[in-house]
N, C-alpha and C positions, 0 to 999 in steps of 0.2 A: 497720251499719245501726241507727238510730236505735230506742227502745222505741216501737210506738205505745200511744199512753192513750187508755182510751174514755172519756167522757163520765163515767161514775163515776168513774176513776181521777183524772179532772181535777179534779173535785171537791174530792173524797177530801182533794187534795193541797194545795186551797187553802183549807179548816176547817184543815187540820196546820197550815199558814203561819197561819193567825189564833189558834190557840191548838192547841200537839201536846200538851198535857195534858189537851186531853179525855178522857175515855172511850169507850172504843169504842161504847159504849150510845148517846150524846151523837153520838159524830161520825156513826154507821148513821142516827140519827133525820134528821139534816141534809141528808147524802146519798142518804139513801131507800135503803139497803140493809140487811139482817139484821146485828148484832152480830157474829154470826158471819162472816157474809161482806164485812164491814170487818176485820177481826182476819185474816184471809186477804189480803185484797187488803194491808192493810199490807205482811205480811213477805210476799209476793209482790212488792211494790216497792221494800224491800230487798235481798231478794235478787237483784233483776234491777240492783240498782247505781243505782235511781235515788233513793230516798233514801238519803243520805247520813250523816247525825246529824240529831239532833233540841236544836238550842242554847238555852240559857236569854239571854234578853237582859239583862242586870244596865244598871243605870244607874252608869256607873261614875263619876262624879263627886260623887254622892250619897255615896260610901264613901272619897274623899277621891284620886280620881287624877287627872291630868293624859292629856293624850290627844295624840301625836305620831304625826302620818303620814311614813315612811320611803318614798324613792324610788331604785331603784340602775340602774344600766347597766352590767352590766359587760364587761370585756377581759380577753384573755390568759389566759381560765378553761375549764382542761382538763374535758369534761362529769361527770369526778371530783371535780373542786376548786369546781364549780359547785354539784355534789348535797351538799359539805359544806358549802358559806356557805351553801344552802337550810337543811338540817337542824338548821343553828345557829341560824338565825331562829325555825324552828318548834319548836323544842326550849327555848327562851327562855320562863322561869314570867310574864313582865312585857309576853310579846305576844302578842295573841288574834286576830292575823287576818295572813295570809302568802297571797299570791297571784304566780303568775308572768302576765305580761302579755307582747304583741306592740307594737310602738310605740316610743317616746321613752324606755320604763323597761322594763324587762328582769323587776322584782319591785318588789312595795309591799308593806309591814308598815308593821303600827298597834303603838305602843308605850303603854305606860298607866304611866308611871312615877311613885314616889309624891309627885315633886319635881325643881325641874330639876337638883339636885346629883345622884342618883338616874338621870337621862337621861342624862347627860354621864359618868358612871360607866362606863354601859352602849355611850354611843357611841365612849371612847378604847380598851373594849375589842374593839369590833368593829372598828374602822380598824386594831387592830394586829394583830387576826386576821386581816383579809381586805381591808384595805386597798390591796394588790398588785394583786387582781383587779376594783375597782371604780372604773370610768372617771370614772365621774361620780357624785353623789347629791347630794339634796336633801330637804327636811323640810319640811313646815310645822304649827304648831299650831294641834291643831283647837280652835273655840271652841263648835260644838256642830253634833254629829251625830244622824241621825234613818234609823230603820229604818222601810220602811215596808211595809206586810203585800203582800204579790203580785197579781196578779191576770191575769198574762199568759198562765196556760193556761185563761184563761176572756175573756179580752177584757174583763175589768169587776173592781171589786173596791168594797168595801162602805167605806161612810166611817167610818172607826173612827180612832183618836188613833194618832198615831203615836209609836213606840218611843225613847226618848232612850236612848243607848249611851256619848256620849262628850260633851265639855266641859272645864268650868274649875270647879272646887270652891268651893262657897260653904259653904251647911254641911252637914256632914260627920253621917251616922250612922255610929255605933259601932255593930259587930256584935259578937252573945257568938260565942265559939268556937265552938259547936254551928250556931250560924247560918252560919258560915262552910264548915260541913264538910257543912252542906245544902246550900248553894251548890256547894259543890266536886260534891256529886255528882249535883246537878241540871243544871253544865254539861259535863257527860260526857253525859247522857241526860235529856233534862226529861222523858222517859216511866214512868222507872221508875218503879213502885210503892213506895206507903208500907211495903208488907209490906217489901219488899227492901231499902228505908233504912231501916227498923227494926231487920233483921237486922244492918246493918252499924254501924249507932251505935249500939247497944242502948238507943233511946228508944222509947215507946210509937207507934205509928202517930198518935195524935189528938194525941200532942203537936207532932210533927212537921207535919202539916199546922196547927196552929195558927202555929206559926214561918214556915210557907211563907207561911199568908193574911197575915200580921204583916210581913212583907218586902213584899207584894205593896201591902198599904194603903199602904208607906210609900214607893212605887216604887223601892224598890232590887232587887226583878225587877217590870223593866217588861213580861215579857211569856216568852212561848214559842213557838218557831216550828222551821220545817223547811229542812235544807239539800237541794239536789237537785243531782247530777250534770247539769249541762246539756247535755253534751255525750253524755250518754247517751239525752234525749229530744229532742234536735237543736234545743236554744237556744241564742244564745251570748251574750254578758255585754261589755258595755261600761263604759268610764268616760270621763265629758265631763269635762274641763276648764273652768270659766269665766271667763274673765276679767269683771268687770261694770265698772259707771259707774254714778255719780246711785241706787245701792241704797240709797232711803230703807227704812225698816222698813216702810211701808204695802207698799211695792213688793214686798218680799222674802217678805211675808206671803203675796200674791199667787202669790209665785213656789212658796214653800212648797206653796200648796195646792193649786196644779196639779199639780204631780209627787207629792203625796199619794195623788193622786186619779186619777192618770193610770196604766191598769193593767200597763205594762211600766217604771215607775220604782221602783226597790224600795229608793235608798239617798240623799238628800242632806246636805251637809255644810259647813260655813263654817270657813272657818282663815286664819289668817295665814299668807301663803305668797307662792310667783307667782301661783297662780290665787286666786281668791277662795271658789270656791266648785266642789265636783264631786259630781255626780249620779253614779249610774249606773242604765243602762239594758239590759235583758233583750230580746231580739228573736232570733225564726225567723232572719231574713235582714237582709243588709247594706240592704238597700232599704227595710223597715222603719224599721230606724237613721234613713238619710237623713230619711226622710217623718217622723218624730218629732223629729229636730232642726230641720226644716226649717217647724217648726209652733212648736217653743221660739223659734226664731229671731224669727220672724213675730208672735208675742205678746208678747215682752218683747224687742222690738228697742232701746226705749228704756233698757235697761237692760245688755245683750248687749254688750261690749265684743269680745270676739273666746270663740275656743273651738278647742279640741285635740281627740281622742279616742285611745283604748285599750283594744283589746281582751283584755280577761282571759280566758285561757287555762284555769288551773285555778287551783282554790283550794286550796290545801296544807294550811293551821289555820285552824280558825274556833272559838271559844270565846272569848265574853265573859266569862267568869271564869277567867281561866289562874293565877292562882296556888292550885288546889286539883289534881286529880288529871291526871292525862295528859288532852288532849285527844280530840276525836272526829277524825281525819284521814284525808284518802283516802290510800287503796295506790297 
């Protein structure tokens, strides 16, 4: 049975999605509850399994990577040899996001490699590790991906810029190595406290959040946000497919800022691939789904060449900065 969320809890949860480094002080004022009694409901929502980690969103093109979407199907894989080509993906320091799916694709992984010599490294060794069990796959490169803050446990969500994660490198910031090992530990938890990353890099707390606001002005962290078990508060997570036609840029701007603005789209993305372009969508029920695609359909039918769908299941890894410390992952 599903958690239910009251009215605070939903809140609650959609300040975390717009920014989880608030303070509790910050998010109680928001929400209208006591300090205290957001510091409770937090790890009360923790512990019930619905949040999940708390991810740092990096801009990863800004810092010089490339951004490839993995898709597989596989056969002949005993639920043993299945849970190792899982583990291998999520275990992988160069891929921050591993989802199993029902549909056309079995699993999708985002790879961020630092080059395509680097990609192709990485893919003759997965074909010879697990090439046996995989029917089919396919790839396409994204040319630019956009997170965008939630708003479907409220029916509405605020017009705020949306999060850039993935692309094509134009120019490149250098990080110092301290900047990176703040990184690495902000995407294990963008909650933790400066006391606690001070203890562990023996830097001054005020230096370290001057490094954090320093990353931030230069949006290489575009943001911090919240993961939640969906299936713990009885959502479930789609991904559309699009094929388009005639996407001039006025059009696709259009299309951007619908699904920005639209409070159960939380991810779209353009790559070169089969499809051109995949959203996805968060919905209660499959009937939702339909009446939200069936409203995309209907407004940008001039542009809608055809479309797929797939339902994601769970998400295995999520971390936008996976070459710093282990991930935050579900059990």
């Amino acid at each position: 049975m599903a958690v239910k969320l009251d009215v605070k809890d939903r809140r609650l949860l959609y300040e975390l999605d717009i920014d989880s480094r608030q303070p509790a002080s910050e998010l109680a004022r928001r929400v209208g509850i006591s300090k205290q009694g957001c510091t409770f409901k937090i790890n009360a929502l923790k512990r019930k399994g619905v949040i999940r980690s708390f991810p740092m969103v990096v801009n990863t093109p800004l810092i010089g990577y490339l951004s490839f979407r993995l898709y597989f199907k596989l056969s002949d894989a005993t639920p043993k040899e299945e849970e190792e080509f899982r583990d291998y993906l999520v275990g992988q320091p160069n891929i921050p996001w591993v989802v199993g799916a029902e549909g056309v694709w079995d699993y999708i992984a985002v790879v961020f490699p630092a080059d395509f010599e680097d990609f192709e490294r990485f893919s003759v060794e997965l074909n010879n590790k697990y090439g046996e069990y995989i029917e089919k796959k396919d790839l396409a490169l994204v040319t630019r991906a956009y997170h965008f803050h939630s708003g479907y446990l409220l029916g509405e969500k605020k017009d705020l810029s949306p999060l850039v994660y993935a692309g094509q490198p134009k120019e490149v910031v250098e990080l110092e190595g301290v900047e990176r090992e703040i990184l690495a530990l902000l995407s294990v938890d963008s909650r933790v406290s400066l006391v606690e990353m001070s203890k562990k890099l023996g830097l001054h707390p005020k230096k370290i959040s001057y490094r954090i606001e320093k990353l931030r002005k230069l949006n290489v962290i575009e943001g911090f946000i919240t993961a939640l078990d969906l299936d713990v508060i009885g959502f479930e997570r789609y991904k559309v497919f699009v094929r388009t036609k005639n996407l001039s840029e006025k059009k696709e701007r259009k299309f951007i800022q619908y699904a920005r603005m639209h409070p159960h789209i939380i991810y779209y993305s353009k790559s070169i691939g089969a499809n051109d372009v995949e959203i996805e969508i968060v919905v209660e029920n499959g009937i939702l789904l339909r009446e939200i695609i069936a409203d995309i359909r209907e407004k940008f039918a001039d542009v809608i060449k055809g479309y797929e769908t797939l339902r994601i299941y769970r998400e295995f890894k999520i971390n936008y900065y996976p070459w710093g410390k282990p991930s935050q992952e579900s059990q």
